[in-house]
DRENSE-861134 format. One line per 4 residues: number of its first residue (from 1); their letters; for each residue x, y, z of N, C-alpha, C, O. Coordinates in pm, 1 decimal, m for minus. Layout:
NUM) A) X,Y,Z,X,Y,Z,X,Y,Z,X,Y,Z  ... .
***
This chain:
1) XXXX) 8326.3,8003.3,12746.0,8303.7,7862.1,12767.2,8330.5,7789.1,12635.5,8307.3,7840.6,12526.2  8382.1,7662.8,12652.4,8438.5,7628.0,12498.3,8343.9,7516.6,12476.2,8266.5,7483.4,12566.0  8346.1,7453.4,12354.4,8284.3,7355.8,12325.2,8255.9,7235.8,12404.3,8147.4,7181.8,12425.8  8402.3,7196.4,12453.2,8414.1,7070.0,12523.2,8350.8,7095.4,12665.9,8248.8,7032.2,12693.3 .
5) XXXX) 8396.7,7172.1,12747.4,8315.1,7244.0,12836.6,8124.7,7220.9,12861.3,8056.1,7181.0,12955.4  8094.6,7271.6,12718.5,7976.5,7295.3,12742.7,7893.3,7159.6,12719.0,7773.5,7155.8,12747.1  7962.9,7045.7,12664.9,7927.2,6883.3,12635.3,7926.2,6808.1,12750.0,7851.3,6718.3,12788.3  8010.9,6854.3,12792.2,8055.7,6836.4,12933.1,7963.7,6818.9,13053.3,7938.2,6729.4,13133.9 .
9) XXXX) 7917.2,6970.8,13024.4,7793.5,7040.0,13119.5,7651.6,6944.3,13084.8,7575.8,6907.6,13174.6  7636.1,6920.3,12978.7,7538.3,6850.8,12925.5,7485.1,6687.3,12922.6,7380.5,6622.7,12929.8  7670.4,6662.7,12902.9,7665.6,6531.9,12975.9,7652.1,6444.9,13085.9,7633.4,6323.4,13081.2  7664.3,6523.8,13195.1,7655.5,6564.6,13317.2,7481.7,6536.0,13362.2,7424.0,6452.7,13432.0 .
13) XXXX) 7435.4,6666.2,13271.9,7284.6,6669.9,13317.3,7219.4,6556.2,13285.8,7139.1,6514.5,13369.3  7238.7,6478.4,13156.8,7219.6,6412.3,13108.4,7181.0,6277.9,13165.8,7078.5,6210.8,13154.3  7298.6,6258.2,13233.8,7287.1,6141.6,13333.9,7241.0,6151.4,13479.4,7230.8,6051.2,13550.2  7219.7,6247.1,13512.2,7164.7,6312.4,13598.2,6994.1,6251.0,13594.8,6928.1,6176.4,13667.2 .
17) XXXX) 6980.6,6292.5,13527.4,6824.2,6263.2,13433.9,6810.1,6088.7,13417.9,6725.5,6002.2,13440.9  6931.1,6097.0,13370.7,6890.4,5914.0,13352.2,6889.7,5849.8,13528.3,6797.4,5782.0,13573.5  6988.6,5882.2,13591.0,6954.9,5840.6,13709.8,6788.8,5844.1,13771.8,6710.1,5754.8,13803.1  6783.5,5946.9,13771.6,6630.3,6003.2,13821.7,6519.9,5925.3,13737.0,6403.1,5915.5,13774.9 .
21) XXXX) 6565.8,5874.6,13626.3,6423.5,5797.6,13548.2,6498.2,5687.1,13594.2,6387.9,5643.3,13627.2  6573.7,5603.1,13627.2,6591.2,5471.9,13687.2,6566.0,5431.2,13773.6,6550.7,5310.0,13789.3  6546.1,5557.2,13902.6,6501.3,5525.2,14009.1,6390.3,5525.2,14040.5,6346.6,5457.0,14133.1  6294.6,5633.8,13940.1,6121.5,5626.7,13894.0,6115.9,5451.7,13861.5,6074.3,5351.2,13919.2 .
25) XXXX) 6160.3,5473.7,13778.4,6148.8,5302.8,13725.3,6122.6,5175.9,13810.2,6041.2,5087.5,13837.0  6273.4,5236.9,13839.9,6278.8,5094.6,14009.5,6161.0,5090.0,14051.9,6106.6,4980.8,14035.5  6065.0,5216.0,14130.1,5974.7,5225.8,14192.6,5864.2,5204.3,14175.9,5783.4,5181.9,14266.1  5837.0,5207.4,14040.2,5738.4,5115.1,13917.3,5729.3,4991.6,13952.9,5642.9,4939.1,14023.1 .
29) XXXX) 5825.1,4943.0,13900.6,5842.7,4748.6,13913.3,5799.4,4728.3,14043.4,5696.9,4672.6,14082.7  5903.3,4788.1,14115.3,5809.3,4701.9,14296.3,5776.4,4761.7,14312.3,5842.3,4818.4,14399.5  5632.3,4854.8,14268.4,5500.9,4842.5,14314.6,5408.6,4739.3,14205.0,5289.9,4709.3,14218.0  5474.3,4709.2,14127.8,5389.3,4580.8,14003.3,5410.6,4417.6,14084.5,5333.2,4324.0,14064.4 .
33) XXXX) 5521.8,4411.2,14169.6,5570.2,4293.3,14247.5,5532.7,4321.8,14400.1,5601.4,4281.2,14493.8  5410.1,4400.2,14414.4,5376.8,4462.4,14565.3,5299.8,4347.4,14581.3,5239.7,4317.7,14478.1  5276.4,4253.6,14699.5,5207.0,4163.9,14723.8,5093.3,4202.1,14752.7,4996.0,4128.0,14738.9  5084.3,4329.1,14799.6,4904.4,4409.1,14812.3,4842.2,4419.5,14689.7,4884.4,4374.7,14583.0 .
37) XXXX) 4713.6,4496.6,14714.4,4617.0,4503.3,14604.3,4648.6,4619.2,14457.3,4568.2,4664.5,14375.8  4823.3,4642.3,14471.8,4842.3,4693.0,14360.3,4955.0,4641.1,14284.0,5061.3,4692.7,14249.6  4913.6,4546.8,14269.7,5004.0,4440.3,14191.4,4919.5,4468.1,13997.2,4875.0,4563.2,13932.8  4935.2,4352.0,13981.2,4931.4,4352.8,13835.1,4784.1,4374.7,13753.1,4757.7,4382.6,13633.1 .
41) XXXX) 4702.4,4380.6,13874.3,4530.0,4416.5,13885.3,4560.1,4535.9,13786.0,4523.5,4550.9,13669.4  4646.5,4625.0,13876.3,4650.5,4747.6,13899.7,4650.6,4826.9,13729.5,4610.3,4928.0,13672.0  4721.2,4707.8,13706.2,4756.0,4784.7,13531.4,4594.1,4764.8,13469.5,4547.5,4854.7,13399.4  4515.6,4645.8,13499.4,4412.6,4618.1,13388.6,4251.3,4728.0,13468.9,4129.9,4715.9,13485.2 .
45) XXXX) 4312.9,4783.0,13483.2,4205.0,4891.5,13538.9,4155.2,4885.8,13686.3,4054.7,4950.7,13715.5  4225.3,4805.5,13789.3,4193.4,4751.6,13918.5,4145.5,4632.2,13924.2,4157.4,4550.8,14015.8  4084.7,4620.6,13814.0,4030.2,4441.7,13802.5,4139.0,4317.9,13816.6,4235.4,4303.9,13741.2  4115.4,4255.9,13895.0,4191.2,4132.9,13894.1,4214.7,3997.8,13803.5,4304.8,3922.5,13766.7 .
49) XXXX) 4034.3,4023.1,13789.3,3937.5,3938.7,13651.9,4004.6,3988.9,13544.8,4061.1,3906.1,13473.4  4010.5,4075.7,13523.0,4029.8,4117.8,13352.8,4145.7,4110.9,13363.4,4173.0,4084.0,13246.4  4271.6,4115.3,13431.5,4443.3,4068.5,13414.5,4439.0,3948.0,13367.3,4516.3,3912.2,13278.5  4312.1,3837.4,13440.7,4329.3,3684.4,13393.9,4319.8,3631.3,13267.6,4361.8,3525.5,13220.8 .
53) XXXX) 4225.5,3769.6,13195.8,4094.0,3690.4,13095.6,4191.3,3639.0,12953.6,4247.9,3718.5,12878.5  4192.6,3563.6,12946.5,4252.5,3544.2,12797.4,4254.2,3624.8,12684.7,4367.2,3660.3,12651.4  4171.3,3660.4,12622.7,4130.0,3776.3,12564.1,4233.8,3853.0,12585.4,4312.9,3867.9,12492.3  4252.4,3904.5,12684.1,4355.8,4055.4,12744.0,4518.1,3974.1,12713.1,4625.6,4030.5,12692.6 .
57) XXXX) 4505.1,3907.3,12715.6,4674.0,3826.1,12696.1,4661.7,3813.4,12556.9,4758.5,3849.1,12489.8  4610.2,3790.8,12527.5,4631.1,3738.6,12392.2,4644.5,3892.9,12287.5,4721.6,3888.5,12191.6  4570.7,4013.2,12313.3,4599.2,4091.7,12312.9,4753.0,4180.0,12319.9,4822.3,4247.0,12243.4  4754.8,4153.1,12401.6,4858.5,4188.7,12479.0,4971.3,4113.0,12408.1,5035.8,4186.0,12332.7 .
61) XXXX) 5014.9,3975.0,12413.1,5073.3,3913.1,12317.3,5100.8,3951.2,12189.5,5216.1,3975.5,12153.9  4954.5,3963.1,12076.3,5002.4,4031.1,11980.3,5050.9,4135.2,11963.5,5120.3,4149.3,11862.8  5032.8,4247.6,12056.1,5067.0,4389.0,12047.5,5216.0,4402.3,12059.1,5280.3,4493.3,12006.7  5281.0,4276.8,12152.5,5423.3,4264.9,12144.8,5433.7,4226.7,12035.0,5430.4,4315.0,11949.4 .
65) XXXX) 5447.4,4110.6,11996.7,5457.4,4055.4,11853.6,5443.8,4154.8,11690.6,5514.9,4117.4,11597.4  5389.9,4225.2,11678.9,5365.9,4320.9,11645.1,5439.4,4471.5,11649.2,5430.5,4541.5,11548.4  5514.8,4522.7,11771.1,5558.7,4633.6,11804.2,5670.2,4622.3,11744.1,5754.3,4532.5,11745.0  5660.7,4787.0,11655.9,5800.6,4817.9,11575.3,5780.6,4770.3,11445.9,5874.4,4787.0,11368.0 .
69) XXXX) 5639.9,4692.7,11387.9,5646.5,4670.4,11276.1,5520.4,4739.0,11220.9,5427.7,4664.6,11188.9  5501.8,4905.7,11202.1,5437.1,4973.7,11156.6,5356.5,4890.9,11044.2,5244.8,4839.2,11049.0  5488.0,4898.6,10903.1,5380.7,4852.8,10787.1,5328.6,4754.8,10809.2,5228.9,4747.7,10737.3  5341.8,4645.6,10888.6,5300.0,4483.7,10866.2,5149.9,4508.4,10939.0,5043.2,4449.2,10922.7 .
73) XXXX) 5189.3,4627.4,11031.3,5002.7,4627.2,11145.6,4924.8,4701.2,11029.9,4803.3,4684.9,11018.6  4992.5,4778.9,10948.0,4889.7,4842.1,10914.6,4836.8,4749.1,10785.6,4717.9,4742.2,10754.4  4942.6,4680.0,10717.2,4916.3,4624.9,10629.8,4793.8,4483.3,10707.2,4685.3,4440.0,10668.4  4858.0,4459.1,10795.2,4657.3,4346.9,10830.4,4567.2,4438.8,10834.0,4482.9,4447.9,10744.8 .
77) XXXX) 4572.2,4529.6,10949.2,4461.3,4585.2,10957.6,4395.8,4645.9,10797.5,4285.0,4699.4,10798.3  4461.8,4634.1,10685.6,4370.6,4680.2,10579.2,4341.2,4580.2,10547.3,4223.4,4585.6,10511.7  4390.1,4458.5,10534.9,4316.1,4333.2,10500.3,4197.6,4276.8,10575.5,4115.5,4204.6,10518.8  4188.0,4312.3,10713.6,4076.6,4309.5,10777.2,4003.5,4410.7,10804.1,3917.5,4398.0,10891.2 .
81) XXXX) 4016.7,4511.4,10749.2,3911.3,4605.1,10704.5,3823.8,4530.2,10589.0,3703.9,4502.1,10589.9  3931.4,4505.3,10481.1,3873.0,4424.1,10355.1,3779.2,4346.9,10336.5,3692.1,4348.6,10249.5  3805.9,4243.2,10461.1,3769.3,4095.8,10449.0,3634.3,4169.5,10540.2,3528.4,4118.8,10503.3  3617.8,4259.3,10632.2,3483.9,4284.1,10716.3,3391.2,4368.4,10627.9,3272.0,4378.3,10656.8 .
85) XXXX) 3447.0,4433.3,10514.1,3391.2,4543.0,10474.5,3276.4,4431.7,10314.6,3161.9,4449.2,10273.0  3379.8,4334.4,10277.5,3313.1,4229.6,10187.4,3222.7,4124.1,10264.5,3116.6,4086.3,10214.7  3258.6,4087.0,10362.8,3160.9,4046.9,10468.7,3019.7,4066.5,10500.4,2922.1,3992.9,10514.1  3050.0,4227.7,10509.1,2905.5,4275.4,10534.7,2830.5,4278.1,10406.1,2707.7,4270.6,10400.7 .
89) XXXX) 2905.4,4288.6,10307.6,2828.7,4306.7,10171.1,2777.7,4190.6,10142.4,2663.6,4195.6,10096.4  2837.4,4059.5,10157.6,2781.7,3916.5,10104.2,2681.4,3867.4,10218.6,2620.5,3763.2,10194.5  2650.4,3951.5,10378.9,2572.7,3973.1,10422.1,2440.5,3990.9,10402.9,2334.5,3943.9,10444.1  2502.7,4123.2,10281.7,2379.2,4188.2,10303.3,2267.8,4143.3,10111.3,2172.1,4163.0,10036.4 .
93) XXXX) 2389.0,4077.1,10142.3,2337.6,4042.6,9948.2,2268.6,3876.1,9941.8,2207.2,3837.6,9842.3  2288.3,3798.5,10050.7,2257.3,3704.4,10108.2,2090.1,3674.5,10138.4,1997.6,3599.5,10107.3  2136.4,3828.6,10249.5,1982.5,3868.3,10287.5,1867.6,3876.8,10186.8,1765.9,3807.5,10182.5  1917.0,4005.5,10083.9,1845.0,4002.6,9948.1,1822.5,3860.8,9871.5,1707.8,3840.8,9831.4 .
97) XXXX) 1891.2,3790.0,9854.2,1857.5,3643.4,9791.9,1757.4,3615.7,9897.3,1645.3,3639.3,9852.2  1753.5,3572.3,10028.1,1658.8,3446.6,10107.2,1533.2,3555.0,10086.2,1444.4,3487.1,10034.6  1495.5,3660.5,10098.5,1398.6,3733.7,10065.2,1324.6,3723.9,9953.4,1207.0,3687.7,9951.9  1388.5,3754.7,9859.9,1360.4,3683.4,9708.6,1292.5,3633.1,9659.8,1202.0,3660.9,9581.1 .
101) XXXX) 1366.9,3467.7,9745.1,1331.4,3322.3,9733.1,1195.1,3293.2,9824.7,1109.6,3206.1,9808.7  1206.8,3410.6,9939.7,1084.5,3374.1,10027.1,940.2,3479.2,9976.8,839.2,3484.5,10047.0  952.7,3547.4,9861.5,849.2,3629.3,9815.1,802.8,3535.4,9677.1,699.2,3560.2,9615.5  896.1,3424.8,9639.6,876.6,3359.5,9511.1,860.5,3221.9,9572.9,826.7,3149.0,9479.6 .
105) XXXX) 870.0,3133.0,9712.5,759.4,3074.3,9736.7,638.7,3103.2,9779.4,534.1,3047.3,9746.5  658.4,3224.6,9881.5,471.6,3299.5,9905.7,432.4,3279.4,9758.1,336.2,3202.5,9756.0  457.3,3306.0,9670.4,383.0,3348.0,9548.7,293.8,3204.1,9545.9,174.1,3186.6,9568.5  388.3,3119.1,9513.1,412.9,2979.4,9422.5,288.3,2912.4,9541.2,194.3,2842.3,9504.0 .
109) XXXX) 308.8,2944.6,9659.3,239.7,2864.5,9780.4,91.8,2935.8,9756.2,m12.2,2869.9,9756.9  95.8,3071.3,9736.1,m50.7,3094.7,9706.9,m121.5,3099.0,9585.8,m241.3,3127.2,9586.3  m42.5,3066.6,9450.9,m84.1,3016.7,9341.3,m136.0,2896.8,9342.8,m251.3,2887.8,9300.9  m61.7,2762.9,9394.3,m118.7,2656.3,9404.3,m217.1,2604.6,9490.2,m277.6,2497.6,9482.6 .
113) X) m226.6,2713.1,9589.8,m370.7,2681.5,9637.5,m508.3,2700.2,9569.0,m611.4,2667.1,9627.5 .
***
């Protein structure tokens, strides 16, 4: 069997295969355009509600917006790691101040009585 032959054979299968995932495909879409209860529900877990909710689109939106640009997702997501991780700290350092301030008027409030 020679080279060309065997590319041949391959190319063959090849499209073979692609046919068969096009026609999976087809069969995908109209059941997403099925006017019954497995329409576009169907993708957000059966819920009909949660296909609507904004939230889920907007989601969904960015994740397009986004797709194919590895460094840029990962590069927010470390900036909002950042910004949550300093967050919690000026949280929690916040907390410590009004505490503080509220053990140094108890004081002041029961001195001057």
């Amino acid at each position: 069997m020679s080279r060309l032959t065997e590319l041949e054979m391959r190319r063959a299968a090849l499209l073979a295969r692609c046919e068969v995932q096009r026609v999976e495909l087809a069969q995908r879409v109209a059941a997403l355009h099925a006017p019954g209860g497995a329409g576009l529900g169907a993708l957000a877990g059966g819920s009909a509600r949660a296909a609507r909710h904004p939230l889920a689109w907007i989601a969904a939106l960015a994740g397009m917006a986004l797709m194919g640009r590895t460094r840029d997702v990962l590069t927010v997501l470390a900036w909002v790691r950042t910004a949550l991780t300093v967050g919690a700290r000026l949280a929690q350092l916040l907390g410590l101040i009004n505490t503080v301030r509220g053990r140094r008027s108890a004081r002041r409030a029961g001195v001057a009585s």
